[in-house]
C-alpha positions as CSV (number, residue, x, y, z in Angstrom):
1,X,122.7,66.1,116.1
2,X,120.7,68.0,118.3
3,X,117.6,66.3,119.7
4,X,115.7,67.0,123.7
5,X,116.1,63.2,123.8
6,X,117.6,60.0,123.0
7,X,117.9,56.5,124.3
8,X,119.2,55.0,126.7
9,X,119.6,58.4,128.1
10,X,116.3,60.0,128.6
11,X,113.3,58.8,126.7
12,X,109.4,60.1,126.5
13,X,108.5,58.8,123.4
14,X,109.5,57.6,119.6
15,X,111.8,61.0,119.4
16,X,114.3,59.2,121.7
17,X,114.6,55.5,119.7
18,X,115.3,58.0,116.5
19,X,117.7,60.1,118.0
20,X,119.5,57.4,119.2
21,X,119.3,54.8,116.5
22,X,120.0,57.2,113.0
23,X,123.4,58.6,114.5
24,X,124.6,54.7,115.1
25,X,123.5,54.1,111.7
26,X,125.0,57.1,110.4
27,X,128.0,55.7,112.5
28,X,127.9,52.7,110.8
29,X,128.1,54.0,107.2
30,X,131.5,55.6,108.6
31,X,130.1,59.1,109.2
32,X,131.3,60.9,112.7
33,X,128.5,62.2,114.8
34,X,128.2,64.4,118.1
35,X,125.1,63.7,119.8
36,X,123.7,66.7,122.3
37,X,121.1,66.1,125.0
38,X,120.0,68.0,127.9
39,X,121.9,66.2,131.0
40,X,118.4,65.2,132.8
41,X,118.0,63.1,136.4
42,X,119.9,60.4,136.3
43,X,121.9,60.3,133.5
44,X,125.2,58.7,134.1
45,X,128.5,61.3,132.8
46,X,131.0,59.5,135.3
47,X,134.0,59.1,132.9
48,X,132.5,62.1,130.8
49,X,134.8,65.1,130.1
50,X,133.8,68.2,131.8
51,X,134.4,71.5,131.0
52,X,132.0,75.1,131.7
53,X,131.3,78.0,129.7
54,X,129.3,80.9,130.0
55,X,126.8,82.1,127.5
56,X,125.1,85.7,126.9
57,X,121.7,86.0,126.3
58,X,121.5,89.7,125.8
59,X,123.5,91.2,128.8
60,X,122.2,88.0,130.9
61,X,125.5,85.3,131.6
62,X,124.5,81.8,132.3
63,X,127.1,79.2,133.0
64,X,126.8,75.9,131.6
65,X,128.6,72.6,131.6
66,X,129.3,70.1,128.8
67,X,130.3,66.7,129.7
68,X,131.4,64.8,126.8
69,X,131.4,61.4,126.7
70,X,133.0,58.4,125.1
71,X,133.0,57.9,121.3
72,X,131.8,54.9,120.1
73,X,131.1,53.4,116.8
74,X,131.8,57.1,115.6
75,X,129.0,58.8,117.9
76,X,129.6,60.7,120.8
77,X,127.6,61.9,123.4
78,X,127.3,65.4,124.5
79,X,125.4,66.4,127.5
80,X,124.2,69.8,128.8
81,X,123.8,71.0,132.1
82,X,122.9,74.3,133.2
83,X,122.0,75.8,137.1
84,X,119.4,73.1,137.7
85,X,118.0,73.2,134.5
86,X,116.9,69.8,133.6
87,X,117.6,67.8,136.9
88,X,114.1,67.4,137.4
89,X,111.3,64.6,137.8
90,X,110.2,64.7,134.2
91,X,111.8,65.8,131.3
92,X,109.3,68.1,130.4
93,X,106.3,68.3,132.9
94,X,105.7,67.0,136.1
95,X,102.2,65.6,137.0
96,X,100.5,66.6,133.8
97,X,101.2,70.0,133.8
98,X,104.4,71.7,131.4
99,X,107.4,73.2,133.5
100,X,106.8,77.2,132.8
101,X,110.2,78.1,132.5
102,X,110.4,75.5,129.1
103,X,110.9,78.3,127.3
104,X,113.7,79.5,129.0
105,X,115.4,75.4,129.4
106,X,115.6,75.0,125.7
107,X,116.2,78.0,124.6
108,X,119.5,77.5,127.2
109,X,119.9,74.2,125.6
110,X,120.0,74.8,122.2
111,X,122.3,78.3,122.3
112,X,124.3,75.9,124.8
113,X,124.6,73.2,122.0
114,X,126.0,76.1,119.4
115,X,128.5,77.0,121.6
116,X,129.4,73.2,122.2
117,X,130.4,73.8,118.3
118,X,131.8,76.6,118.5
119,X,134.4,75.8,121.0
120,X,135.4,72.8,119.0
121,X,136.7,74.7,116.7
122,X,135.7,71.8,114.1
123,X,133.1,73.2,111.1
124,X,130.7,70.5,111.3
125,X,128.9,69.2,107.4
126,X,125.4,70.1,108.9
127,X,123.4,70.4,111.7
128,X,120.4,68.2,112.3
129,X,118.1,69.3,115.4
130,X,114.5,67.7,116.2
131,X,111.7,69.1,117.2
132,X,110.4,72.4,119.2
133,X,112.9,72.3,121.9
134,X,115.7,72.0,119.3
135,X,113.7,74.6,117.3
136,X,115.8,77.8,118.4
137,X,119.2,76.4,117.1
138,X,118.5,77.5,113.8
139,X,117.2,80.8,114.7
140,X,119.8,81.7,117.3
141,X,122.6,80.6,114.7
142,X,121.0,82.7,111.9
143,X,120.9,86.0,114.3
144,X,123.6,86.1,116.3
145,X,126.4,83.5,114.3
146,X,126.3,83.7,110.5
147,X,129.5,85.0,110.3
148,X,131.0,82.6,113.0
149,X,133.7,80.8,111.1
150,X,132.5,77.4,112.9
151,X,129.0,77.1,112.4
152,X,127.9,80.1,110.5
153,X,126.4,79.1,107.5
154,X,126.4,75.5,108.1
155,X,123.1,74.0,106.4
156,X,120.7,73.3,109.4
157,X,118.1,70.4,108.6
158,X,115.3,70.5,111.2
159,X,112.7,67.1,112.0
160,X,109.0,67.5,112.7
161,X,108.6,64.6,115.0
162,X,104.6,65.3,115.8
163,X,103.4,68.9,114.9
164,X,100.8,69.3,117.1
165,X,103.7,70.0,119.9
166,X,104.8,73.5,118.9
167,X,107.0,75.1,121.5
168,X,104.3,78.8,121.6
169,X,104.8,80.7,124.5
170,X,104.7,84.3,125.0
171,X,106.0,87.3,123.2
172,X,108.1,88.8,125.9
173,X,110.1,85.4,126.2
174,X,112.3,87.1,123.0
175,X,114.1,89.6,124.8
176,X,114.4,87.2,128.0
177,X,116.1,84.6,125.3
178,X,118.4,87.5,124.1
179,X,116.4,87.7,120.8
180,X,115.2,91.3,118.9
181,X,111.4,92.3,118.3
182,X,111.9,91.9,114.5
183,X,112.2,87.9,115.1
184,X,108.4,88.7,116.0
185,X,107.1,88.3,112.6
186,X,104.9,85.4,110.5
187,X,107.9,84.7,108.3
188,X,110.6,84.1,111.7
189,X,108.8,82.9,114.9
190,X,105.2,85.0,115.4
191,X,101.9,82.4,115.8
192,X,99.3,84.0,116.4
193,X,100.4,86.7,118.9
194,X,102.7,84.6,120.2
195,X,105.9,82.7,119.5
196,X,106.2,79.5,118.2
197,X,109.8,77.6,118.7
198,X,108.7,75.1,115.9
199,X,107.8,77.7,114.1
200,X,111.2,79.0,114.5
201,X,112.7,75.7,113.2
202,X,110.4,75.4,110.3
203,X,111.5,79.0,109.1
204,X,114.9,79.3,109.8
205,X,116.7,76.0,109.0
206,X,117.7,74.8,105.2
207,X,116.0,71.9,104.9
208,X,112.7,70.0,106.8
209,X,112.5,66.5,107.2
210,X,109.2,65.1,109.0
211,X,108.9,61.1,109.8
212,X,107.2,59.3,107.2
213,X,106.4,60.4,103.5
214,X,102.1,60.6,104.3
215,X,102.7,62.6,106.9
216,X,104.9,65.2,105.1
217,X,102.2,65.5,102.9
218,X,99.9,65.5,105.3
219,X,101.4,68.7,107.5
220,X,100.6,70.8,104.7
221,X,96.7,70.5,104.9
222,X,94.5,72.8,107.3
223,X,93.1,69.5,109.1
224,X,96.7,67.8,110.2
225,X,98.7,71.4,109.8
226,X,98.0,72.7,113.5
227,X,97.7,76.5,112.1
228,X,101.7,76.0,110.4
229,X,100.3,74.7,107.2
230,X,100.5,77.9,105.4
231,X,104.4,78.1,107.1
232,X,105.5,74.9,105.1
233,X,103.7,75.2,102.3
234,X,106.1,77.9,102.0
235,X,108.8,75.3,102.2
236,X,107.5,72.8,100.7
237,X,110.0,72.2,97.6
238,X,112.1,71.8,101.1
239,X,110.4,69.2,103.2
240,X,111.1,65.6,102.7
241,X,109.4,62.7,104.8
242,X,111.5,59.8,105.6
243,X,110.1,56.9,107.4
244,X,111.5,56.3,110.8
245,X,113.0,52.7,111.1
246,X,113.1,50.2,114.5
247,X,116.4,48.6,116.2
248,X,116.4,45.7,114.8
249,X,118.4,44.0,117.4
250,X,116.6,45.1,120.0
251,X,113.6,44.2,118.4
252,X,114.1,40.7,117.3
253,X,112.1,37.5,117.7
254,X,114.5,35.1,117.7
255,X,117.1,36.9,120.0
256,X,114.3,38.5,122.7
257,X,115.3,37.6,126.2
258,X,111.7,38.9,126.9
259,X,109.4,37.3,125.6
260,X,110.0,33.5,126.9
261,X,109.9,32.2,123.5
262,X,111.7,32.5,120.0
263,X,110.8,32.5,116.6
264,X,111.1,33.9,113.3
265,X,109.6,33.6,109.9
266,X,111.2,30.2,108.7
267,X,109.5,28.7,112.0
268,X,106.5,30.4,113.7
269,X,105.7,27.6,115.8
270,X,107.4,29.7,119.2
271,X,104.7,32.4,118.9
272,X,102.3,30.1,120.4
273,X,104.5,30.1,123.1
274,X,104.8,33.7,123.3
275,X,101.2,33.7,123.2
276,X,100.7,31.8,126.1
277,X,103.3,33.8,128.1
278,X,101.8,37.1,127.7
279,X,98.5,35.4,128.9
280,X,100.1,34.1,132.1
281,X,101.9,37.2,132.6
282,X,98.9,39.6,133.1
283,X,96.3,36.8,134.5
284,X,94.6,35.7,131.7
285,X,93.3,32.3,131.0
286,X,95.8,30.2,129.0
287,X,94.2,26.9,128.1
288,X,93.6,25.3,124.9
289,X,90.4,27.4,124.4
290,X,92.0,30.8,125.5
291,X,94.8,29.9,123.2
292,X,92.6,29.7,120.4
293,X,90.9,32.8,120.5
294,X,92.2,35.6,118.8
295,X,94.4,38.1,121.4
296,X,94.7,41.7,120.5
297,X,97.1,43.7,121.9
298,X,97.1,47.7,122.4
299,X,99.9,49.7,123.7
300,X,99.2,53.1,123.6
301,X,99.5,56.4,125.2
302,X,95.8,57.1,126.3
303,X,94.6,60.0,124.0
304,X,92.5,61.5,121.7
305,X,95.7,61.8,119.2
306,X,95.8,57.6,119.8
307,X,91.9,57.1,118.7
308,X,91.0,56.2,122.1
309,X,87.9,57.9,121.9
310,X,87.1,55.9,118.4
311,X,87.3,53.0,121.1
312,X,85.5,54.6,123.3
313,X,82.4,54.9,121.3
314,X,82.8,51.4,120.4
315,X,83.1,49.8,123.8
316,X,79.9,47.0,123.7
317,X,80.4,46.5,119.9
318,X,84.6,45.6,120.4
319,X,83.4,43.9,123.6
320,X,81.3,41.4,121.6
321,X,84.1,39.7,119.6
322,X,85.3,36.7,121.0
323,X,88.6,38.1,121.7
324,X,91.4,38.5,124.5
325,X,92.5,42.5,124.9
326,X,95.9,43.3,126.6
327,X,95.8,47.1,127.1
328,X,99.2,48.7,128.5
329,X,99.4,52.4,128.1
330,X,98.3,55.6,129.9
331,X,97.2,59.2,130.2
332,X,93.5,60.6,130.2
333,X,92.0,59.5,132.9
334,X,88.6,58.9,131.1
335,X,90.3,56.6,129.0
336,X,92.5,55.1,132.3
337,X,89.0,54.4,134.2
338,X,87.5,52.6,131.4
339,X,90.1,50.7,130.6
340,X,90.1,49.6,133.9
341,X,86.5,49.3,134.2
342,X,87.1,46.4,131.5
343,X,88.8,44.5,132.8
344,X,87.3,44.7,136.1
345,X,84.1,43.5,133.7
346,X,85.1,41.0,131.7
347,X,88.2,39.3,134.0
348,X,88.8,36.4,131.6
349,X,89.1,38.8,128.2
350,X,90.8,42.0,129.3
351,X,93.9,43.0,131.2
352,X,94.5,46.3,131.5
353,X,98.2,47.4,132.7
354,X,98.3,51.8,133.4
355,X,101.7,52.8,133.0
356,X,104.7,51.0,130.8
357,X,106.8,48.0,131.4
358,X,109.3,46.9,128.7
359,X,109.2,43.3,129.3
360,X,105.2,43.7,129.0
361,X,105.7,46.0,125.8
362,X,107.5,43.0,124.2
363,X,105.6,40.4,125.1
364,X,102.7,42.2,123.6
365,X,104.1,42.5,120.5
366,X,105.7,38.8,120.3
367,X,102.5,37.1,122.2
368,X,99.4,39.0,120.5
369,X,98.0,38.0,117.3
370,X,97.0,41.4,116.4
371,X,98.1,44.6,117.6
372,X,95.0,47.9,116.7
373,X,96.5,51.1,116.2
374,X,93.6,53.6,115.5
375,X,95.2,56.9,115.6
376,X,93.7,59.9,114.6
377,X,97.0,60.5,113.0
378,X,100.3,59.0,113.2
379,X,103.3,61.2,112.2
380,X,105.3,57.9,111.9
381,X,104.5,54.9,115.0
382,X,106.9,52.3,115.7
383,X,104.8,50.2,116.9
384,X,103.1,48.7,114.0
385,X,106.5,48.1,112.8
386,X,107.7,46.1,116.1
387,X,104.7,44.4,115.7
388,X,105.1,43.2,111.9
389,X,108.4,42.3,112.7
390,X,106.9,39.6,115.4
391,X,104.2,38.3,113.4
392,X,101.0,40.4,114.7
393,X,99.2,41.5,112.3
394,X,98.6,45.2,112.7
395,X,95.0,46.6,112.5
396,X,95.4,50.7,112.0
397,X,93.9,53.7,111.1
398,X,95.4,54.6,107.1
399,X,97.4,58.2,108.1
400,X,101.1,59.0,108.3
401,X,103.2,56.5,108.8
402,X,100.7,53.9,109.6
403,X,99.3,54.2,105.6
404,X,103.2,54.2,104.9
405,X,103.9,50.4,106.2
406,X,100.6,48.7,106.6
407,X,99.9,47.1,103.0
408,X,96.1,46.0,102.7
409,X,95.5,45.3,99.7
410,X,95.8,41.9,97.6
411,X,98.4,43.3,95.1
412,X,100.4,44.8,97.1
413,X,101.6,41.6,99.2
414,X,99.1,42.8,102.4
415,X,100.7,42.6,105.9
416,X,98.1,44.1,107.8
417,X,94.8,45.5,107.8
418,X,93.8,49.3,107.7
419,X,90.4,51.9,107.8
420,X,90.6,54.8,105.8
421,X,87.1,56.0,107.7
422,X,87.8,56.9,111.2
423,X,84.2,56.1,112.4
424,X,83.2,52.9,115.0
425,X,82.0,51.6,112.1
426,X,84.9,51.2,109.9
427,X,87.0,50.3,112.5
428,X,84.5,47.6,112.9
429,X,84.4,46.4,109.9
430,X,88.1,45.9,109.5
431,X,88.4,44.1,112.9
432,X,85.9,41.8,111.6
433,X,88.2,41.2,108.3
434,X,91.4,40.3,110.4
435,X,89.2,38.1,112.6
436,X,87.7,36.2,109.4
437,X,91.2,35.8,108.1
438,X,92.5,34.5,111.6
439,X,90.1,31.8,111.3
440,X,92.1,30.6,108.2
441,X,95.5,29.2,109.3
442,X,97.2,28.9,106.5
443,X,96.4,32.4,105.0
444,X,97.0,34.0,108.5
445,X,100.2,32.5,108.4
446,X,101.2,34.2,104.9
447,X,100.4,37.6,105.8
448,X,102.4,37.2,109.1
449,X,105.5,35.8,107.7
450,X,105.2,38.6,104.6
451,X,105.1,41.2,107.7
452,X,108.0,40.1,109.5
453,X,110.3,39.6,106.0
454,X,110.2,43.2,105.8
455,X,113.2,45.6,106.5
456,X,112.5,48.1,109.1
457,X,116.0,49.0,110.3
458,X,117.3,52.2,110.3
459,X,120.0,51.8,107.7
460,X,117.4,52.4,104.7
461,X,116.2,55.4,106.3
462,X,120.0,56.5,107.2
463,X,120.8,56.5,103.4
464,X,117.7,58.8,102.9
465,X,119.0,61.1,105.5
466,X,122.5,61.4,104.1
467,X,121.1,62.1,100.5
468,X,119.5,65.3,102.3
469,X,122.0,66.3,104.1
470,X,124.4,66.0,101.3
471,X,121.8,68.3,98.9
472,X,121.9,70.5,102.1
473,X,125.5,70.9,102.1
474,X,126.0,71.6,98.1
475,X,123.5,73.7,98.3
476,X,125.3,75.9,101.2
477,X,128.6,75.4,98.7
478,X,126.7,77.3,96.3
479,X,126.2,80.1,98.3
């Protein structure tokens, strides 16, 4: 498993709770699993084994370091460090603006994790790497080691976390990176005069997987297929979506140490609690009155991608429902200054928190009644499954994964509410559905327990993994 991130390790988004939470599942169902990670700032290898090794790209030597660390639960962590690589503020930018060597740090990183392999001496079933930065594994394996007894010909099966991050830089990074002009081609890595390390991934791995089953299909449409739609529609008979999953654990209402209540499905009378703990935690009113009133919770990264700008357009009209808002989140500073201007504007209705706090995050999710999620599109979100699994009722946009979990209609036990428009005024209109529903207890109640009876742990979508992998590696049998 080859991923740019995982928790607890190094985290920017929902890449790191899946590349951390499918190999413990896998790990549970009694597969073994190496995971490799860049070794960024301030991850911890004391007790790690070290050893170097020094890898060619073209007749350019660059030593790197593995430290391996303990096995546990049948994963084990594999981290890679190279000349100053990735010990570096961000993981991959630094005050809004991409590191320009990126090209150069995974392409390091993912020849790095090949060798990792190859030293074992251990052929492994498959490889699994996510996403653009993992995007050259397959490539560099395909030109340089498919007659390596280790990993050559091993099936590679490559995840599309969110397409519209693509890895392009330019065309003379291929001979810096130890790769051939003939790579620079629209069937191997050329995007429009460029290259494309995603691109990479997409054509030179076995089999695709992308995070939810809308958004696989999706990725092959000219509106969410980012200029690669024609790529996999190539593959097509090769992709499969498979719906990322939560930790369960970690993500639990009756075990949350941060949320100053507990409760569950058989007894939901804790979320009040939880209710009125979010509201004393960002400065909200918290009386009887503010208790009543519906709170709806947003926690976001601040962006187009996210449907801020839906809200945007929408300000006065979302302003007028007699509602609390708890905003935590950040990024374009349009959407930073009138957030803040909110709640700077109505004091008693809207906090607005820049930046990310876990203890906020969960008390969002366990203290709000509903939780909007209006992306443009969603490859999978977590969120709206962290919320269904704490009783608020999600409110979303119908796209990728979003459509995937969000039921809204009657015969289909509803757990939430969604808009298939993506217009102020469909996002309107369903806000003013949840809030007529709110006002009736006893139906509110139903959808919320239906919401949080559902299974969203990882080892459903574990099993679906494993079925590809093992197609993967009969196929690779075959020859």
């Amino acid at each position: 498993m080859i991923s740019p991130e995982a928790q607890p390790y190094a985290h920017t988004g929902g890449l790191a709770e899946v590349a951390a939470a499918l190999p413990e599942a896998l790990g549970r169902m009694g597969h073994r699993v190496t995971l490799v990670i860049p070794r960024y700032r301030g991850v911890d290898v004391s007790g790690a084994h070290a050893e170097t090794a020094t890898v060619q790209f073209g007749k350019r030597p660059v030593e790197v370091t593995f430290y391996t660390g303990v096995s546990r639960n049948g994963v084990t962590p594999v981290f890679v460090d190279a000349d100053g690589l990735y010990d570096r503020e961000g993981l991959y930018s630094s005050d809004g603006h991409d590191f320009p060597d990126n090209a150069w740090r995974f392409a390091v990183f993912s020849r790095a994790a090949l060798e990792y392999v190859r030293r074992r001496g251990e052929r492994p079933a498959v490889i699994h790497a996510h996403d653009w930065q993992s995007g050259m594994v397959p490539v560099f394996q395909k030109m340089q080691f498919s007659t390596d007894p280790v990993i050559g010909g091993v099936p590679v099966i490559f995840t599309i976390h969110n397409l519209a991050f693509q890895g392009v830089f330019p065309s003379t990074t291929l001979p810096e990176v130890g790769l051939g002009w003939e790579v620079m081609d629209i069937r191997a890595l050329e995007f429009w005069g460029q290259i494309s390390y995603l691109k990479g991934g997409i054509n030179f791995s076995e089999r695709l997987t992308t995070v939810s089953p809308t958004y696989a299909r999706e990725i092959l449409t000219p509106q969410l297929g980012f200029g690669l739609d024609g790529a996999l529609l190539r593959r097509a008979d090769e992709l499969t979506g498979i719906l990322n999953a939560i930790d369960v654990e970690r993500w639990n209402p009756e075990r949350d140490p941060l949320i100053g209540a507990s409760f569950s499905a058989a007894d939901l009378s804790g979320k009040a609690k939880a209710k009125q703990v979010l509201l004393e935690t960002v400065g909200l009113p918290a009386g009887s009155d503010a208790l009543a009133r519906p709170v709806i919770g947003l926690i976001s990264r601040l962006t187009q991608q996210k449907g801020l700008d839906l809200l945007a357009a929408a300000t006065d009209e979302l302003m007028s429902v007699d509602a609390a808002w708890v905003m935590l989140g950040s990024g374009n500073r349009e959407y930073e200054e009138l957030w803040t201007a909110l709640a700077s504007r109505y004091p008693d209705r809207v906090s607005t928190t820049l930046g990310f706090e876990e203890r906020l995050a969960h008390r969002i999710e366990a203290g709000a009644d509903m939780f909007l999620m209006p992306s443009r599109f969603e490859p999978c979100g977590l969120n709206q499954m962290y919320s269904l699994r704490y009783g608020t009722v999600p409110i979303a946009h119908a796209t990728g994964g979003l459509d995937d979990t969000v039921r809204d209609t009657p015969e289909r036990s509803p757990n939430g509410f969604k808009f298939r428009e993506f217009t102020p005024a469909g996002l309107l209109a369903t806000l003013q559905r949840a809030l007529q529903l709110y006002r009736k207890p006893n139906e509110w109640k139903k959808m919320q327990e239906t919401g949080m009876k559902g299974d969203y742990s990882w080892d459903v979508s574990a099993r679906e993994y494993v079925k590809v992998y093992e197609e993967a590696a009969r196929a690779a049998a075959r020859g």
